[in-house]
C-alpha positions in Angstrom: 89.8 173.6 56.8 88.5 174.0 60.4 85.0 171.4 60.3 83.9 172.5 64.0 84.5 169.1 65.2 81.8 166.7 65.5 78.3 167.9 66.3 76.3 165.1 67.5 79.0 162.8 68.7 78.0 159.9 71.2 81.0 158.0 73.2 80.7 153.9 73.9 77.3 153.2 75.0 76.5 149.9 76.7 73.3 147.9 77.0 73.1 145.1 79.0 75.0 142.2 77.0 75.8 144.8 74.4 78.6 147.7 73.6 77.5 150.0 71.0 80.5 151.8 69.2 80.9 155.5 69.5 79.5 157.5 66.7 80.9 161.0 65.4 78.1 162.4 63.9 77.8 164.9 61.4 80.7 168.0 61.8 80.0 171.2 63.3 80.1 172.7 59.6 77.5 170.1 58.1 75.4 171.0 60.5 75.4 174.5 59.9 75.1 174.0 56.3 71.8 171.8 57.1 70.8 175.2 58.8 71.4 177.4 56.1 70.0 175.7 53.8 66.5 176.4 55.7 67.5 179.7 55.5 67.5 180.2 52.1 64.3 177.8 51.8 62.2 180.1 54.4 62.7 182.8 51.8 59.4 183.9 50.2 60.8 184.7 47.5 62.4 180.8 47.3 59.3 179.2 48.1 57.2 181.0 45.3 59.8 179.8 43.0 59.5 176.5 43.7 56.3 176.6 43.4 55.1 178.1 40.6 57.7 176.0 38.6 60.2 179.2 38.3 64.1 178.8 38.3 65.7 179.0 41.1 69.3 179.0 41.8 71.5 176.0 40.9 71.8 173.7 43.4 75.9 173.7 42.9 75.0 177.5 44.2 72.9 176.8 46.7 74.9 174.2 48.3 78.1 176.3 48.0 76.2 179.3 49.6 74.8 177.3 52.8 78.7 176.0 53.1 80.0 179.2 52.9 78.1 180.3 55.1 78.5 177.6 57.9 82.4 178.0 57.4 81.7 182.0 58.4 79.8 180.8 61.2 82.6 178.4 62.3 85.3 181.1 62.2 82.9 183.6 63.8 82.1 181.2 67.0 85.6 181.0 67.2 86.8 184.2 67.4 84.4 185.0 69.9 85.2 181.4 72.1 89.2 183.4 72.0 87.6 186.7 73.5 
């Protein structure tokens, strides 16, 4: 599965008498999946859920929505980088 790559990597830093190692960050697709999670929680329909106490969908669904979603947005953003 294609992850996007790393989204907030930082190389080596250095400090005065210090090196800090690099860092990968979260991956391209977690990040997406943080987005589309907002998504589905700007929904009004969502947010009256949760607050009146309602059900509201799983979170097994939710989370495998907002991933499903972020892998779509991966494979889109790379078919257009091939145009």
């Amino acid at each position: 599965m294609n992850d996007g790559g790393p989204a907030f990597s930082r190389p080596y830093s250095y400090d005065i008498d210090k090196v800090y190692p690099a860092q990968a960050g979260m991956t391209l697709l977690e990040y997406y999946a943080g987005e589309a999670l907002k998504l589905f929680l700007l929904s009004k329909e969502n947010v009256e859920a949760l607050l009146s106490g309602a059900p509201i969908p799983r979170h097994d669904i939710v989370a495998s929505f907002c991933f499903d979603l972020a892998e779509e947005m991966i494979a889109e953003r790379n078919r257009r980088m091939k145009k």
